[in-house]
C-alpha positions as CSV (number, residue, x, y, z in Angstrom):
1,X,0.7,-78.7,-21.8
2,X,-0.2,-82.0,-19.9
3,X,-2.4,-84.1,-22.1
4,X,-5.2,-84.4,-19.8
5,X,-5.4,-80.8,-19.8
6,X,-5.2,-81.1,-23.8
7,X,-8.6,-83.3,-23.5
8,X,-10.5,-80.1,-21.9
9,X,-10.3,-78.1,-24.1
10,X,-12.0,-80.7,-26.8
11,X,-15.4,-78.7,-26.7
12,X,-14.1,-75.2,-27.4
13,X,-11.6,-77.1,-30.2
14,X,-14.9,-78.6,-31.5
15,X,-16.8,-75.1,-32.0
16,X,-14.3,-72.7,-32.5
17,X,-15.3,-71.4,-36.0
18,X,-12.1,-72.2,-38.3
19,X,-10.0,-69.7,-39.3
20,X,-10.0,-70.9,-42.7
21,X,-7.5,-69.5,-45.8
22,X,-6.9,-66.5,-43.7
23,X,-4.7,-68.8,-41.3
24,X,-3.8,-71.4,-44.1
25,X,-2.3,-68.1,-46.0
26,X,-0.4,-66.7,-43.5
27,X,1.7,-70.4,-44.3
28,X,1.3,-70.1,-48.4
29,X,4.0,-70.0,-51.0
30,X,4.0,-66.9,-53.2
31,X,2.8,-68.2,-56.1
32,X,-0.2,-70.2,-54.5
33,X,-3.1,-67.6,-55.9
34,X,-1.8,-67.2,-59.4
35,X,-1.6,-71.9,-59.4
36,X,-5.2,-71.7,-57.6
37,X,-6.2,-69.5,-60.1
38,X,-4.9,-71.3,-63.1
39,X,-6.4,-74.4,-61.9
40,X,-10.3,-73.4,-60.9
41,X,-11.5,-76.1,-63.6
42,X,-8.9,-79.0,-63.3
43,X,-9.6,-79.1,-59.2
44,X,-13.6,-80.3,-60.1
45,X,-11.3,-83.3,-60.7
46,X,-9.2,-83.8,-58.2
47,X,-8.9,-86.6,-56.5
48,X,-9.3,-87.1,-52.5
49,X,-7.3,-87.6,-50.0
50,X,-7.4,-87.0,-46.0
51,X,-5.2,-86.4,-43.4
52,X,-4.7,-86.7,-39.5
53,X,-3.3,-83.9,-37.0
54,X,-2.9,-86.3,-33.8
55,X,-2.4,-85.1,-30.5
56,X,-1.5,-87.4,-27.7
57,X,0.7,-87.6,-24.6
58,X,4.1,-88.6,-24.7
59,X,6.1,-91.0,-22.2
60,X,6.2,-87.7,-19.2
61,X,1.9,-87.1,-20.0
62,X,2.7,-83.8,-21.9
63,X,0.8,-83.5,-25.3
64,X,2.9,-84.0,-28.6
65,X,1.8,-84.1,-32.6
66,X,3.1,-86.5,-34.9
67,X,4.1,-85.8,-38.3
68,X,6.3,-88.0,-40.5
69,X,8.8,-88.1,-43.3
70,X,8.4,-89.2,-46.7
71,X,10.6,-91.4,-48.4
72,X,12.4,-90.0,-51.1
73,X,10.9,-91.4,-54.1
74,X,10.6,-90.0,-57.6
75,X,7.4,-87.5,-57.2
76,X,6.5,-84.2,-56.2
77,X,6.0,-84.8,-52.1
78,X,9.6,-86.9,-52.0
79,X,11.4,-86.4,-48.9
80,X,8.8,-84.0,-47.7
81,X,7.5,-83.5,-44.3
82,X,3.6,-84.3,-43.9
83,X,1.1,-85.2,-41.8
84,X,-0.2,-89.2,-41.5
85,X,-2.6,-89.8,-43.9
86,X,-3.4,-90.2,-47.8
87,X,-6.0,-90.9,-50.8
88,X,-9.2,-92.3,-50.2
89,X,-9.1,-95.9,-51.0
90,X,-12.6,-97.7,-52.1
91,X,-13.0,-99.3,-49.5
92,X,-13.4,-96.5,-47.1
93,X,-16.9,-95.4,-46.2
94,X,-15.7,-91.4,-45.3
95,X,-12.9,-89.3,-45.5
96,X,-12.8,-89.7,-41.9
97,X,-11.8,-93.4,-42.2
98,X,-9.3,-92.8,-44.8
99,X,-7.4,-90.7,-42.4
100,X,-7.6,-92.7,-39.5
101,X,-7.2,-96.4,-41.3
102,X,-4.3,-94.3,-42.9
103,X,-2.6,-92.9,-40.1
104,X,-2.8,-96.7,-38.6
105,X,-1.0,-97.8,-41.9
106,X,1.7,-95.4,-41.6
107,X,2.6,-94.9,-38.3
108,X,1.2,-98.0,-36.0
109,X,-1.5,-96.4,-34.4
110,X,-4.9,-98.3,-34.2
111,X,-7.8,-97.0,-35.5
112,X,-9.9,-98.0,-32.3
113,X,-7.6,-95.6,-30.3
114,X,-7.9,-93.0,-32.6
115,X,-10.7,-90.3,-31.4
116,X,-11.5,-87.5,-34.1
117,X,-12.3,-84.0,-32.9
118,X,-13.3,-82.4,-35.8
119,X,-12.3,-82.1,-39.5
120,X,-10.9,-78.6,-40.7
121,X,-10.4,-76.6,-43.5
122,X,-9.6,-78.4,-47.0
123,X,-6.8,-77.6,-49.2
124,X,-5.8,-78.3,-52.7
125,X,-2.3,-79.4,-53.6
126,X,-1.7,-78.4,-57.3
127,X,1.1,-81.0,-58.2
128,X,-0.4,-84.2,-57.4
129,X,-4.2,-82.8,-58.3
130,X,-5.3,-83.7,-54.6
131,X,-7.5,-82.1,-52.7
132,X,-6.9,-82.7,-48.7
133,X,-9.1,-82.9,-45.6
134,X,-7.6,-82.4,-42.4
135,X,-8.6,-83.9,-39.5
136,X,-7.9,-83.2,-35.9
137,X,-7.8,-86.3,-33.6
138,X,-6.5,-87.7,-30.7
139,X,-4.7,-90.9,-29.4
140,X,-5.6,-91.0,-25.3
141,X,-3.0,-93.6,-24.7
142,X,1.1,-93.1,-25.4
143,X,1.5,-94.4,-28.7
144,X,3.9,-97.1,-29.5
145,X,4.6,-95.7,-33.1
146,X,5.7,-98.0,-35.7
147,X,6.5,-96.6,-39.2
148,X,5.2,-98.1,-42.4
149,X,8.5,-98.3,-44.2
150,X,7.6,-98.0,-48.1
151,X,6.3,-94.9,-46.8
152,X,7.5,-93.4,-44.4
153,X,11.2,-92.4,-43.7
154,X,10.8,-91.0,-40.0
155,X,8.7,-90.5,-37.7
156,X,8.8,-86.7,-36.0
157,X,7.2,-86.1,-32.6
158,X,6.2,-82.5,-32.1
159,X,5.9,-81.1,-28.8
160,X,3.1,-79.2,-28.0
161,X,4.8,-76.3,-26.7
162,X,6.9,-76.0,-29.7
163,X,4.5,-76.3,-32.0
164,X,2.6,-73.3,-30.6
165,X,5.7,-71.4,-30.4
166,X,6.3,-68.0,-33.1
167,X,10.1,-68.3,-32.5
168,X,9.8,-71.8,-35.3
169,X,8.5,-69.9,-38.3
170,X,11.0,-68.9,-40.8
171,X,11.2,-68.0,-44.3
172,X,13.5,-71.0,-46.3
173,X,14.4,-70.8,-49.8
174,X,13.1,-74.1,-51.6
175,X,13.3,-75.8,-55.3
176,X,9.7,-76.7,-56.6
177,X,7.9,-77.8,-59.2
178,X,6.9,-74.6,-60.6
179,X,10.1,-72.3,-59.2
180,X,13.5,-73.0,-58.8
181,X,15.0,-71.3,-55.5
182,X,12.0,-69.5,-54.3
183,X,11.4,-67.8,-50.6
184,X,8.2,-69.6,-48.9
185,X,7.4,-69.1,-45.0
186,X,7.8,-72.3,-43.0
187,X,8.2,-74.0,-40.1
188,X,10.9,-75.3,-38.7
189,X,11.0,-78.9,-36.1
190,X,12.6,-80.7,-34.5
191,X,15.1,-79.4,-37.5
192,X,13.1,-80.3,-40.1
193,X,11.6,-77.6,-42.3
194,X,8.1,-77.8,-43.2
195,X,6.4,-75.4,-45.9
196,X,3.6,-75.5,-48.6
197,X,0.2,-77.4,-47.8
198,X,1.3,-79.1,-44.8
199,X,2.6,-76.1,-43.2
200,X,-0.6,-74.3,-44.3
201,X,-2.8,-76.7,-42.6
202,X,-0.5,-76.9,-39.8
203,X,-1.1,-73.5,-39.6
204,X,-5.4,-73.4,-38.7
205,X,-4.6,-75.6,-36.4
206,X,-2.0,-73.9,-34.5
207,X,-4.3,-70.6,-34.7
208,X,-7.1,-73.0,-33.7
209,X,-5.3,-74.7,-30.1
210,X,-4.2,-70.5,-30.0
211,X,-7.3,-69.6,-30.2
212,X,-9.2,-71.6,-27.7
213,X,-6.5,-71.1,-25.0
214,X,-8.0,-67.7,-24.9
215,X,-11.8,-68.2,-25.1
């Protein structure tokens, strides 16, 4: 989709009610209920954290998301696929600056180009005791990307078309921390596979931009 077309449809994107844990399910690993579950009373102290979905147009003006790589480092999100973005720091007034002041910090994109659209549904990541706000944002201008390297092993540009398409969810058979070799539906792209909360929140928002095509 050309990105200018992309930047019409920010009012329906804006009031579309959120599809909430029905869509972030449709992405969840099998065992998510039992951990949520399990963990009612220790997530009244999780700690915060906030993340950006960022659309923008690419070097030909069609609209692309960025997501990143981790670094592999000893800890449960090593070498995993995510979306810019991280804890709340002190010094940030919102969970909205902590995604965008992070998202500058780990992938080179400004915060006073960064526009956000809305914020979605939050999630909570048993392992590292976070609990995640999403935001959807833009970036009206190409981005000249430039990855914050004690972070960040890759950056991954995501077309728009393919992230909408059906044909790039799969069912992969990972190692985690509370299974070893267990089948979880992901994503797969630009070869990289993508599963647990990212591909969960990846999910509302695909079922979001799917949604609004059709209103």
């Amino acid at each position: 989709m050309n990105f200018n077309d992309f930047i019409k449809l920010r009012s329906k994107i804006e009031n579309i009610p959120l599809p909430a844990e029905a869509s972030q399910f449709k992405m969840s690993p099998p065992f998510r209920t039992q951990l949520l579950e399990m963990d009612k009373i220790k997530m009244k102290t999780a700690r915060k954290a906030a993340v950006m979905a960022l659309f923008y147009p690419d070097t030909l003006q069609q609209t692309s998301l960025v997501l990143i790589l981790r670094n592999t480092y000893k800890g449960v999100h090593s070498a995993q696929i995510g979306f810019p973005g991280g804890k709340v720091e002190p010094e940030d007034d919102s969970l909205k600056a902590a995604a965008i002041r992070e998202t500058f910090e780990e992938v080179g994109v400004p915060e006073e180009n960064i526009e956000v659209w809305r914020k979605i549904t939050d999630i909570y990541i048993p392992p590292s005791h976070f609990i995640v706000q999403p935001f959807i944002g833009i970036a009206e201008k190409t981005p000249v990307f430039l990855k914050q390297d004690t972070e960040v092993d890759a950056i991954i540009e995501v077309p728009l078309v393919e992230f909408l398409s059906d044909t790039n969810v799969v069912t992969k058979r990972v190692t985690t921390s509370y299974a070893q070799e267990i089948d979880v539906p992901a994503f797969i792209f630009q070869g990289h596979v993508v599963w647990g909360a990212t591909a969960m929140m990846l999910s509302e928002v695909k079922d979001i931009l799917k949604g609004v095509r059709y209103l």
